[in-house]
VOPAGU-2260 file (C-alpha; in pm, 1 decimal, decimal comma):
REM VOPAGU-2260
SITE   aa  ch    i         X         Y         Z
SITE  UNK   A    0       0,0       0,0       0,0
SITE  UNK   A    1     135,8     338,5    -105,8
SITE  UNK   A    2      14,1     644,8      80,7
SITE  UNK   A    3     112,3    1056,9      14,7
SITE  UNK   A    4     188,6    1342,8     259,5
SITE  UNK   A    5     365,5    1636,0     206,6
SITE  UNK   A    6     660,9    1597,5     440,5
SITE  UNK   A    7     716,7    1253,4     703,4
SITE  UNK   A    8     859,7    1290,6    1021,9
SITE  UNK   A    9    1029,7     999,2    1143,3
SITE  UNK   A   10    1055,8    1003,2    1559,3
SITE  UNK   A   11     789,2    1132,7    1744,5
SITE  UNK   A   12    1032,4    1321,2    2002,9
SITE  UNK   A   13    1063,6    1684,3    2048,7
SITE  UNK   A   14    1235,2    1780,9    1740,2
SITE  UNK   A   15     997,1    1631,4    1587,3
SITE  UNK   A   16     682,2    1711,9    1729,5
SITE  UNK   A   17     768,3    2064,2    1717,3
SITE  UNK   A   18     852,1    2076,2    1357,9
SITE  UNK   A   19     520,1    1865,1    1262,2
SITE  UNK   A   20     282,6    2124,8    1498,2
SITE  UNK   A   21     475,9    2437,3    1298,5
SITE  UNK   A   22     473,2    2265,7     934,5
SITE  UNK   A   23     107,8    2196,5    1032,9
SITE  UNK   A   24       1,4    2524,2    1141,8
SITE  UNK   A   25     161,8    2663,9     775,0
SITE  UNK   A   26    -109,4    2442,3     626,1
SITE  UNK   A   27     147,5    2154,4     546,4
SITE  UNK   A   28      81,2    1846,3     557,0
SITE  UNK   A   29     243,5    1642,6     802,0
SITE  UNK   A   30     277,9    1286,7     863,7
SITE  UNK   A   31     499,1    1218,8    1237,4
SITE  UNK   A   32     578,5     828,0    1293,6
SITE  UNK   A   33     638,0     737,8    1606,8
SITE  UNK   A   34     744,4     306,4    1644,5
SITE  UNK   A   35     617,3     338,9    1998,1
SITE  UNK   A   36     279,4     317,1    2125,8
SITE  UNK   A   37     248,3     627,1    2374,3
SITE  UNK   A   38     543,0     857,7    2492,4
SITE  UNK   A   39     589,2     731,7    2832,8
SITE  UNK   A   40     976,8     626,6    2879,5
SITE  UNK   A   41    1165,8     721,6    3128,5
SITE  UNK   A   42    1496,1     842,0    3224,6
SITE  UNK   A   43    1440,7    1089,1    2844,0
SITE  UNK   A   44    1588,5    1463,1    2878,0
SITE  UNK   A   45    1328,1    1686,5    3081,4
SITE  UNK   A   46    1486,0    1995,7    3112,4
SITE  UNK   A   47    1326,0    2265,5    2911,7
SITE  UNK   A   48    1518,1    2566,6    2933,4
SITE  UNK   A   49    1457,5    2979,2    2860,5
SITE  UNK   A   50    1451,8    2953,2    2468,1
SITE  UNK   A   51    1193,9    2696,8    2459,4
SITE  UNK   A   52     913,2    2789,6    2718,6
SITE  UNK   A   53     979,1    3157,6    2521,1
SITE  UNK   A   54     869,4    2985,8    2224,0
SITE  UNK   A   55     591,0    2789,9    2385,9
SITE  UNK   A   56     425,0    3068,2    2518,7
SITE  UNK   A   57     471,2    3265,2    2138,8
SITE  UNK   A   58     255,3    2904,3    2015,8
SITE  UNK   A   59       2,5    3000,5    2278,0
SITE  UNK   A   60     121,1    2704,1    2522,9
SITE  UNK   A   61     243,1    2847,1    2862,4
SITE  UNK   A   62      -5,8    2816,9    3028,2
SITE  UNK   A   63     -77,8    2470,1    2956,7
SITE  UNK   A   64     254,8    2396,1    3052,3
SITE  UNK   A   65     324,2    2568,4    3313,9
SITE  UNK   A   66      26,9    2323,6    3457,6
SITE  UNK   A   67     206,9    2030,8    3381,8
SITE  UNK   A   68     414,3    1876,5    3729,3
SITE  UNK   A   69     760,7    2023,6    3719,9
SITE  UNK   A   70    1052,8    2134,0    3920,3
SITE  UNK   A   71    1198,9    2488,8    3897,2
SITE  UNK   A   72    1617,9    2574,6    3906,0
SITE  UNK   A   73    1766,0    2860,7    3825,5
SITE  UNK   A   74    2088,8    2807,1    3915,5
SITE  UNK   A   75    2415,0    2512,0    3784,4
SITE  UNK   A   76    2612,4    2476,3    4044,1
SITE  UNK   A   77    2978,3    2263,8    4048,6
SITE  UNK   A   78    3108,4    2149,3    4404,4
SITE  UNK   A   79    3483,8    2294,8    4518,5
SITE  UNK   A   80    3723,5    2113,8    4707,8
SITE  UNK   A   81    3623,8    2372,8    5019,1
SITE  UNK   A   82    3320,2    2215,1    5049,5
SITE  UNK   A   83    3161,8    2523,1    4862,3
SITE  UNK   A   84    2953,1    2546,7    4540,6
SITE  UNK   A   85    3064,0    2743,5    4222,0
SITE  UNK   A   86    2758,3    2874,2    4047,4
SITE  UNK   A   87    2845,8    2837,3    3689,5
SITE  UNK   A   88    2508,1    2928,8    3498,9
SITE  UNK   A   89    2273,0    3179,7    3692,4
SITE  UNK   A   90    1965,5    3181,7    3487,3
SITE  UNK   A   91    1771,2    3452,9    3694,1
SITE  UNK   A   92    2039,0    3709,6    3546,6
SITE  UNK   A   93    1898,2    3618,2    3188,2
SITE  UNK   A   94    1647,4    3914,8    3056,2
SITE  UNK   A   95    1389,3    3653,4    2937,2
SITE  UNK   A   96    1017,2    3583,5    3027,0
SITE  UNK   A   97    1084,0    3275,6    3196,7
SITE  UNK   A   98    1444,8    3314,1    3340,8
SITE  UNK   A   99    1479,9    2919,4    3501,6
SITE  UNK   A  100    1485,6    2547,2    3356,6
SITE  UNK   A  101    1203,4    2329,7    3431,7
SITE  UNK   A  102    1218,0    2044,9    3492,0
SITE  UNK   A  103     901,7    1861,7    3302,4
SITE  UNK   A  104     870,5    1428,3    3221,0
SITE  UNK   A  105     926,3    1424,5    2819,6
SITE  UNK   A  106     622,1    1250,0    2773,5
SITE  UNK   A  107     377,4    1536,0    2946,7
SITE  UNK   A  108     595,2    1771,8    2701,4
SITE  UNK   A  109     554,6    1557,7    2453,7
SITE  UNK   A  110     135,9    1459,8    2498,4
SITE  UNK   A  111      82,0    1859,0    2475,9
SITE  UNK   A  112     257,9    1904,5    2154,9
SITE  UNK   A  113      79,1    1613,0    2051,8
SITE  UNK   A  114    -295,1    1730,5    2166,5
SITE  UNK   A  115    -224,2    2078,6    1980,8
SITE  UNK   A  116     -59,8    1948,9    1673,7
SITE  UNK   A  117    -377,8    1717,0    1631,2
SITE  UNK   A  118    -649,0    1998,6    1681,6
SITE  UNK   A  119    -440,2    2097,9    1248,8
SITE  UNK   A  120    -634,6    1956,0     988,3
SITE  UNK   A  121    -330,7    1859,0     799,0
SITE  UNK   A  122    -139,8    1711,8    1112,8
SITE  UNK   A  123    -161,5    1277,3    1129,1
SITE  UNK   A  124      38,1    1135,1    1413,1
SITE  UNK   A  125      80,1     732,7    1322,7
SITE  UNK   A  126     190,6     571,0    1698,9
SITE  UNK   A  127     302,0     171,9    1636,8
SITE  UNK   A  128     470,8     280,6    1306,9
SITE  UNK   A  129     837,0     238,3    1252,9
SITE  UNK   A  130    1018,9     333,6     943,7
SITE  UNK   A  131    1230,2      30,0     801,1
SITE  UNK   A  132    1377,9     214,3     497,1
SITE  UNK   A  133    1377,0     509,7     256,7
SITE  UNK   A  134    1210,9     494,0     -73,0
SITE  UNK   A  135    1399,4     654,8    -370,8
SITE  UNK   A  136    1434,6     790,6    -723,0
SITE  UNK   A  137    1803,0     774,9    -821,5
SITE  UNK   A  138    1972,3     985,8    -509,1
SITE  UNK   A  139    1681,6    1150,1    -462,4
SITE  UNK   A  140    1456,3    1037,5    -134,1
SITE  UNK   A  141    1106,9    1019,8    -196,5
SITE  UNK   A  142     946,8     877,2      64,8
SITE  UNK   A  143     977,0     602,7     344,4
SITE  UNK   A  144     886,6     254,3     403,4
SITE  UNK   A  145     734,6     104,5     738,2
SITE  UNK   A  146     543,8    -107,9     938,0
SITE  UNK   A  147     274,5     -95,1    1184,3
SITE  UNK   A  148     259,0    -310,7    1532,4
SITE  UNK   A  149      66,3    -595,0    1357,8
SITE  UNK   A  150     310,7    -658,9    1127,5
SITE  UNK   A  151     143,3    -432,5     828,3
SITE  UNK   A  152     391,6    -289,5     577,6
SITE  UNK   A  153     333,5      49,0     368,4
SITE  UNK   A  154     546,4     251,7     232,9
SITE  UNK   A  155     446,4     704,1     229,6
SITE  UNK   A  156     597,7     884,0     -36,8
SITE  UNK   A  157     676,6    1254,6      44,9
SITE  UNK   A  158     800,3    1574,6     -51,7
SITE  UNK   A  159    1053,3    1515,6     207,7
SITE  UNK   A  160    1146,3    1310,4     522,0
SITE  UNK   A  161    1246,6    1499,9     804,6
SITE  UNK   A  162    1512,7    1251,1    1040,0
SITE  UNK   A  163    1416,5    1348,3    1395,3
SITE  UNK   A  164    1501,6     995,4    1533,5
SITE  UNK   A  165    1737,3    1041,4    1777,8
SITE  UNK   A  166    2131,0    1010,3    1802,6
SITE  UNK   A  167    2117,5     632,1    1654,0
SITE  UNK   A  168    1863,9     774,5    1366,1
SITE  UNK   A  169    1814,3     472,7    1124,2
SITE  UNK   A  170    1720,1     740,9     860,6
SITE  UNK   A  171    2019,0     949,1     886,2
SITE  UNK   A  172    2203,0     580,1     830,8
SITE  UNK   A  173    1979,4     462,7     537,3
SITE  UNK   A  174    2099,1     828,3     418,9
SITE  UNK   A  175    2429,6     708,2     405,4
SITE  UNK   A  176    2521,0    1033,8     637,4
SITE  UNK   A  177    2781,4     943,7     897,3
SITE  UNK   A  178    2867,9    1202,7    1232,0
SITE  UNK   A  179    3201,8    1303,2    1325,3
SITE  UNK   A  180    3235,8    1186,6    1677,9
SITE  UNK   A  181    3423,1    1373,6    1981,1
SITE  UNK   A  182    3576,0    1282,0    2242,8
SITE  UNK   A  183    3331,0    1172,3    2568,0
SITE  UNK   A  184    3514,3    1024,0    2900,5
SITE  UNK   A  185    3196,2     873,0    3037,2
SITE  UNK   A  186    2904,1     739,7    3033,3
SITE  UNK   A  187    2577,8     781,9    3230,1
SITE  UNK   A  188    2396,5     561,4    3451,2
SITE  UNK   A  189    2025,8     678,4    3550,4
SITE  UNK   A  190    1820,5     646,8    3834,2
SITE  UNK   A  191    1577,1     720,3    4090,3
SITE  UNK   A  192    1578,6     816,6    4439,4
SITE  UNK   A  193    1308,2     999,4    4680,6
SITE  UNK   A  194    1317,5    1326,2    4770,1
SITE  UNK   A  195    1217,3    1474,3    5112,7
SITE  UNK   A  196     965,8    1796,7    5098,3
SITE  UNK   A  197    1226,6    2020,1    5268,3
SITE  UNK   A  198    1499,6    1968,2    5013,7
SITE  UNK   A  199    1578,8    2231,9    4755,2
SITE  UNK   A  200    1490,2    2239,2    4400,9
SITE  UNK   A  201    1638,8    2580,6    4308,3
SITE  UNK   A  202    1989,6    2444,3    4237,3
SITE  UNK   A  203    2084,8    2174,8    3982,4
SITE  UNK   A  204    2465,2    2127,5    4157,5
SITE  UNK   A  205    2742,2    1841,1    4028,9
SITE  UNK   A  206    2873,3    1607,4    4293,6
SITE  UNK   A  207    3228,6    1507,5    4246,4
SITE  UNK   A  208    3497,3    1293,3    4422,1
SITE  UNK   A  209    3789,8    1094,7    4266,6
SITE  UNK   A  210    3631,4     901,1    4044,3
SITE  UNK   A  211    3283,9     946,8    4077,4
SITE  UNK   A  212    3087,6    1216,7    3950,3
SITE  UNK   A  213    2659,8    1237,9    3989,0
SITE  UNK   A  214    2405,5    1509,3    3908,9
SITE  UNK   A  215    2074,7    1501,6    4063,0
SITE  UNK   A  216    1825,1    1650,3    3923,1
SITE  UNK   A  217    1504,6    1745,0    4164,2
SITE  UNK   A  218    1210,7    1675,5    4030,3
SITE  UNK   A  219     860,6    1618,9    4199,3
SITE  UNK   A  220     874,9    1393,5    4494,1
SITE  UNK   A  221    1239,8    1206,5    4390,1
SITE  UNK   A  222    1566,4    1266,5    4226,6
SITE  UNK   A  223    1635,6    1185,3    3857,1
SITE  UNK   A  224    2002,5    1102,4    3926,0
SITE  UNK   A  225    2291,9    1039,0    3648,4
SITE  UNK   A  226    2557,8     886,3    3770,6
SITE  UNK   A  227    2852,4     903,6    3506,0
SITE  UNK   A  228    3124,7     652,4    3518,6
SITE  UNK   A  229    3417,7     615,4    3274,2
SITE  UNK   A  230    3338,0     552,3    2919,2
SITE  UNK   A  231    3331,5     168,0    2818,9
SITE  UNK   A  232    3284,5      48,8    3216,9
SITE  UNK   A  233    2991,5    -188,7    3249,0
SITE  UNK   A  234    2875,9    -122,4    3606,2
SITE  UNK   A  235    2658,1    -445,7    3576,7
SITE  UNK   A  236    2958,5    -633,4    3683,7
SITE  UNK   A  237    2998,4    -516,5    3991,5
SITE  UNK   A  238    2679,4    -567,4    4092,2
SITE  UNK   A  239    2437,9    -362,3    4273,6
SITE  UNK   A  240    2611,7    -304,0    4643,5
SITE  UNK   A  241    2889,9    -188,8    4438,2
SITE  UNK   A  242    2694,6      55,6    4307,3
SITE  UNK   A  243    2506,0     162,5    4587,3
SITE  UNK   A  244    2843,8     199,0    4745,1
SITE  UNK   A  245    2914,0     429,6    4488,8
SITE  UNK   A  246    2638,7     672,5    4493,8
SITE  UNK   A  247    2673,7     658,9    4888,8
SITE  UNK   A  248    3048,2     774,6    4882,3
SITE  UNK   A  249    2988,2    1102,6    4613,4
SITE  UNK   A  250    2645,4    1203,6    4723,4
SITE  UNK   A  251    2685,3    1141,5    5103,8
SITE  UNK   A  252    2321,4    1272,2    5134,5
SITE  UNK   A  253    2152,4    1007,8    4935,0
SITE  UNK   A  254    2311,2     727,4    5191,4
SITE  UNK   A  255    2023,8     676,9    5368,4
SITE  UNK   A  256    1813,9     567,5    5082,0
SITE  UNK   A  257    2046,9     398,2    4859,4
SITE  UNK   A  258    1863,5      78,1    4951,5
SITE  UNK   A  259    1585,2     197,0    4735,7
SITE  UNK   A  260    1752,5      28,1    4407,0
SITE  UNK   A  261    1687,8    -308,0    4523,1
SITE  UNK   A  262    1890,4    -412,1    4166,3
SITE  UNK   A  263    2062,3    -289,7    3844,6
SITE  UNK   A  264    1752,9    -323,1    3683,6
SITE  UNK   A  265    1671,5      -6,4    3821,1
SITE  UNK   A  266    1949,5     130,1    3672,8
SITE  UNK   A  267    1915,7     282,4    3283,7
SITE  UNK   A  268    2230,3     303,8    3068,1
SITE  UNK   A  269    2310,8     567,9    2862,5
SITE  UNK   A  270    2591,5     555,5    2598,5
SITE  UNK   A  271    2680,3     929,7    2595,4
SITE  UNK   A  272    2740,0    1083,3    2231,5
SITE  UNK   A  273    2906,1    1381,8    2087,4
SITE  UNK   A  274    2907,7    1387,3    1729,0
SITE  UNK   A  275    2749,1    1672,2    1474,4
SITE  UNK   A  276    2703,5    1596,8    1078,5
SITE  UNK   A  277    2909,2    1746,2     828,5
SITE  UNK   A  278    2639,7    1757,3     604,6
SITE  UNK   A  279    2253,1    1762,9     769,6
SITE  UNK   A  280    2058,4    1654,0     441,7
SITE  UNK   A  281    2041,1    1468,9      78,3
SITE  UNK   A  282    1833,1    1544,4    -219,6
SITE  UNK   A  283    1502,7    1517,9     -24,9
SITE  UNK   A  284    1599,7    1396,5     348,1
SITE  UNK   A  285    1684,7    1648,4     643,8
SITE  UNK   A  286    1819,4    1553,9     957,6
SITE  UNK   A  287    1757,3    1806,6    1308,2
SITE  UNK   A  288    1791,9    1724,2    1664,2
SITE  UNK   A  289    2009,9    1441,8    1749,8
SITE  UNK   A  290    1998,6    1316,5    1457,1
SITE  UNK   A  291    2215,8    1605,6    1291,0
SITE  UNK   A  292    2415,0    1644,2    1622,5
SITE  UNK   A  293    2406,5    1448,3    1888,4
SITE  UNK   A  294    2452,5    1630,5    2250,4
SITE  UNK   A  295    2626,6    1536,7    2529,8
SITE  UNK   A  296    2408,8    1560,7    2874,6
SITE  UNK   A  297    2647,3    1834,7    3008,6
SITE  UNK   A  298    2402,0    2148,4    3048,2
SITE  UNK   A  299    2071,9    1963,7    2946,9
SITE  UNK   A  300    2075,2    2118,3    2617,5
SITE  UNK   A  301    1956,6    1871,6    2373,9
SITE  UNK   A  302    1620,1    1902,5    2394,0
SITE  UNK   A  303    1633,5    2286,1    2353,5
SITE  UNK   A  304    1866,6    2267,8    2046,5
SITE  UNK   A  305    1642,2    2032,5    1897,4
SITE  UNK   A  306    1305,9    2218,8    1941,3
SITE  UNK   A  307    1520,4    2499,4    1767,0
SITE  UNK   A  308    1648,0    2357,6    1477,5
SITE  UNK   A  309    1268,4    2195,9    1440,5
SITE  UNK   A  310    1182,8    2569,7    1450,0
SITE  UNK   A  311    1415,7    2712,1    1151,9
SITE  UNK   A  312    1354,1    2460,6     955,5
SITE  UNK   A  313    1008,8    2493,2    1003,2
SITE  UNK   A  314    1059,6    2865,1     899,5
SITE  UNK   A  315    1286,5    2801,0     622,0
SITE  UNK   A  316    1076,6    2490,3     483,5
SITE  UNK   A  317     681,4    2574,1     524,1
SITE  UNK   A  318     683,2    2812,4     201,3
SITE  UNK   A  319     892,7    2551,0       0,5
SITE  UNK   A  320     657,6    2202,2      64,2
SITE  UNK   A  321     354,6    2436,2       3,9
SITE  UNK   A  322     460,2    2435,3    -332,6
SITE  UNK   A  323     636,5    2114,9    -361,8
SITE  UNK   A  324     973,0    2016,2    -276,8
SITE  UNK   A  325    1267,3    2181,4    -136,4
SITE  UNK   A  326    1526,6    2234,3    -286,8
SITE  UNK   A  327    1926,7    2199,3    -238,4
SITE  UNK   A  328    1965,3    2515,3    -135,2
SITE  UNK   A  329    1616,4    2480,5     103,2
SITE  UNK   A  330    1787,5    2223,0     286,8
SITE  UNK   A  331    2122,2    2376,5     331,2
SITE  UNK   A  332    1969,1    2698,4     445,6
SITE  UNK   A  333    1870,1    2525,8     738,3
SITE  UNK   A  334    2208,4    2388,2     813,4
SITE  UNK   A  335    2350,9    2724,0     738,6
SITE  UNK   A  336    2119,4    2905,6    1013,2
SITE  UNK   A  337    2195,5    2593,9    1296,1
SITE  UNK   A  338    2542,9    2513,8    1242,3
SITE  UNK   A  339    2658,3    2824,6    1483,5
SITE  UNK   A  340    2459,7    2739,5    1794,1
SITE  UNK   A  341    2553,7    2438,7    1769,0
SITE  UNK   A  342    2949,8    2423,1    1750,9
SITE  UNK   A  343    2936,9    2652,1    2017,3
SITE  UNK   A  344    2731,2    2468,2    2284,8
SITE  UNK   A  345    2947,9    2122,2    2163,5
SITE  UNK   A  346    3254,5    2365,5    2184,9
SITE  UNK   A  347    3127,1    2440,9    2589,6
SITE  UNK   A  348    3099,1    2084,7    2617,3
SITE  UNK   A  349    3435,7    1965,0    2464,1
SITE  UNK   A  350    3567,6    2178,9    2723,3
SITE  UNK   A  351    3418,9    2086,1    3019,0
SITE  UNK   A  352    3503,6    1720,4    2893,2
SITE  UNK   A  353    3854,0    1735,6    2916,1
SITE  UNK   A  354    3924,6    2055,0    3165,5
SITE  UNK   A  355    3650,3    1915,8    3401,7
SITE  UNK   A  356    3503,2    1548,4    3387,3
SITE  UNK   A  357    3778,2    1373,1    3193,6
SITE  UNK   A  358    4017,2    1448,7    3508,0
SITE  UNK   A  359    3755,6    1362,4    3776,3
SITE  UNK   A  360    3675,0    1018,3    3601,3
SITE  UNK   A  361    4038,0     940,3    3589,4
SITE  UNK   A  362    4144,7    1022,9    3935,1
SITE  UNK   A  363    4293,5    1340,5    3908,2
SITE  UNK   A  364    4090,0    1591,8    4022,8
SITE  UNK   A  365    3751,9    1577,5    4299,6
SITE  UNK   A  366    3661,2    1930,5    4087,2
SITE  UNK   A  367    3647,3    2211,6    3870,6
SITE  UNK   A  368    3978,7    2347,0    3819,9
SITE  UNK   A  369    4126,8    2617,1    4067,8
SITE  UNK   A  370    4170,1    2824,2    3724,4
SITE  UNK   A  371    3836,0    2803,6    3702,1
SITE  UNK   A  372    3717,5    2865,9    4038,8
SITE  UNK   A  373    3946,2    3179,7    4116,2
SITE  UNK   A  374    3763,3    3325,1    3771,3
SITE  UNK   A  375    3436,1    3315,6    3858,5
SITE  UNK   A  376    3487,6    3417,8    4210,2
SITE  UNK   A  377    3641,1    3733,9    4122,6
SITE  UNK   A  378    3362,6    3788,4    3835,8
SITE  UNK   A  379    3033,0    3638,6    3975,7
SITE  UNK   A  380    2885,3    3792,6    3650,0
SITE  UNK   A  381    3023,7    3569,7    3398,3
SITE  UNK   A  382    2802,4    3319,3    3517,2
SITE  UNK   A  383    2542,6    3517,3    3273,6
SITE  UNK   A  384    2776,4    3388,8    3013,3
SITE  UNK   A  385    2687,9    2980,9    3008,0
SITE  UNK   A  386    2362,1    3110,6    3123,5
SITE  UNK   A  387    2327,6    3233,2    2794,6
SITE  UNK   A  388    2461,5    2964,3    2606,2
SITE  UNK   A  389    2286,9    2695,0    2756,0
SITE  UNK   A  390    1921,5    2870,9    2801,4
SITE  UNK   A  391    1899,1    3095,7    2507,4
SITE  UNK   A  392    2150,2    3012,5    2249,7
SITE  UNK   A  393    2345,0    3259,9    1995,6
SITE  UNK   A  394    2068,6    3236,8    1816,2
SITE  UNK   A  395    1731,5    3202,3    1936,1
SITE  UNK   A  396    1482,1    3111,2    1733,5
SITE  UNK   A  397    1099,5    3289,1    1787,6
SITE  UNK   A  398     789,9    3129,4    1633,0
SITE  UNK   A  399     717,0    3224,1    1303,5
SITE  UNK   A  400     401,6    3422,4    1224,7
SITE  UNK   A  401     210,9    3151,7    1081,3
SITE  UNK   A  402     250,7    2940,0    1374,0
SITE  UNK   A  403     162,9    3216,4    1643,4
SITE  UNK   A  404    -176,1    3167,6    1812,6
SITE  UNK   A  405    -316,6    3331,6    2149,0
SITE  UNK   A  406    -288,6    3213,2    2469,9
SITE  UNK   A  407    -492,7    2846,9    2561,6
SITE  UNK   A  408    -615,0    2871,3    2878,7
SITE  UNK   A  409    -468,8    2536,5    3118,4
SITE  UNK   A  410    -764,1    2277,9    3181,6
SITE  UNK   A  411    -901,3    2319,3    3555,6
């Protein structure tokens, strides 16, 4: 069975969701696939930052989101060996709307795109689908193939296929496009732990020792912990008292309930990444998110780079698939506007890589570098800089006209 839309999303994440909702509300139409059956996994990236509840509330959506359950921080924080914290990002300082990082589950994030996105008449959001290959003509893709939970095959032609499937993104492969990797000294091991009512949420601060680093994040009722560990170290072998032993010696605070992970089950692996695309698209295939450039967790900025390369290229693109296909130089444009913000939040995290974690996962350091410290100490202000970087971007990107709708009240 052969179907048509005007552009097919594969990856029903937030790259993706925000690019169909945008495309949509141009009067394109927009086919997402999503291989899952609902949005609901855990241990995904939750932190929306500055740039991307601006642009929610431009779509009309602040107020729906600010209803969903989340955690508030303004503040990044890295641990010195004094025993004192080093704010490194100060997001209060930022002249925005919304000057903190919230901490939201992807899936409520990702259920509101999906409930506005759906209210478009040319919006179609296929759950249970997953794309098995690209169709073609010559070089040029034209389309995808797929199949359904029940085992149904179909293939969806298309003015183009948008890759917004994540950092292992089978259609950036089928694409023959290949990332340059960078360097990453760990790897991160998530979990849960609970949270008392009287402990802070304001603060998102690293916990370091030789060896060991952890971030907890505070979110409603528990902590979404990553533990990072050195690259290539399976953690399973050890076994969970190992581990527990682990999170007891860096985060001190968390001994008393350490018993909580009753196994390694409860443990969730992540194989960091940090690679970016030379070139984002073919002759009818673009690639955004992680799929052009995937980020490492440092500074919780993939989501946020994501939702703003869906955003250009929603600007850039709705004009071109209302009157057909894009062209070469369509495609590149978008590349041409992301490429920027995107070295330069990589380049923050190649640093901290090597100046920061690399020594702390091989023993030499329990922190930031004194350099470091004795610079941010004597100019508390520069902490406006990563700020910056990490909740706006060089180069934010606002909703475009078409797209812009007044504010939806949040359901009592």
């Amino acid at each position: 069975m052969t179907e048509h839309t005007g552009c097919v999303i594969v990856g029903g994440r937030p790259a993706g969701m925000v690019a169909g909702l945008l495309l949509a509300r141009a009067g394109v139409e927009v086919t997402v696939l999503e291989k899952h059956a609902d949005f609901l996994r855990d241990f995904r990236g939750d932190t929306v930052h500055p740039s991307t509840l601006t642009l929610l509330d431009e779509l009309g959506l602040g107020e729906k989101f600010e209803a969903l359950p989340q955690s508030k921080m303004t503040t990044v924080g890295l641990p010195t060996p004094d025993g004192d914290q080093l704010t490194i990002a100060d997001m209060s300082l930022l002249k925005v709307p919304r000057p903190y990082v919230a901490m939201v589950p992807q899936w409520d994030f990702l259920d509101l795109l999906a409930e506005t996105a759906q209210k478009e008449p040319t919006f179609t959001l296929r759950l249970e689908t997953e794309m098995t290959g690209l169709l073609r003509s010559g070089r040029q893709v034209t389309g995808v193939r797929y199949r359904t939970a029940d085992g149904t095959e179909g293939e969806l032609t298309a003015n183009l296929v948008i890759a917004a499937d994540g950092r292992w993104s089978l259609a950036r492969r089928s694409a023959g496009l290949t990332p340059r990797e960078y360097y990453t000294p760990f790897d991160a091991w998530w979990f849960r732990l609970s949270r008392k009512p009287e402990e802070r949420e304001a603060s998102l601060t690293a916990r370091m020792s030789k060896g060991h680093l952890a971030v907890p994040l505070p979110r409603k009722g528990y902590y979404q912990i990553a533990y990072l560990a050195p690259k290539g170290k399976d953690l399973n072998e050890a076994g969970i008292e190992s581990f527990r032993r682990d999170i007891a010696e860096v985060c001190p605070e968390f001994a008393d309930r350490v018993h909580e992970l009753t196994s390694m089950d409860d443990v969730k692996f992540l194989d960091v990444r940090l690679n970016r695309l030379n070139r984002w698209h073919v002759d009818g295939l673009l690639c955004i998110g992680d799929a052009a450039h995937a980020m490492s967790p440092v500074g919780g900025v993939g989501i946020n780079l994501a939702v703003q390369d869906a955003v250009a290229a929603a600007r850039l693109l709705a004009d071109p698939l209302l009157r057909g296909r894009p062209t070469e130089q369509n495609l590149t444009a978008v590349r041409r506007r992301r490429l920027l913000p995107t070295v330069a939040v990589q380049g923050l995290q190649r640093v901290l890589h090597r100046r920061v974690i690399g020594p702390v996962m091989t023993g030499r350091a329990d922190g930031p570098p004194s350099q470091l410290i004795a610079l941010f100490r004597r100019f508390p202000q520069l902490s406006r800089v990563p700020a910056l970087l990490i909740g706006v971007g060089i180069r934010r990107e606002s909703a475009p006209a078409f797209a812009r709708r007044p504010a939806e009240p949040a359901s009592r």
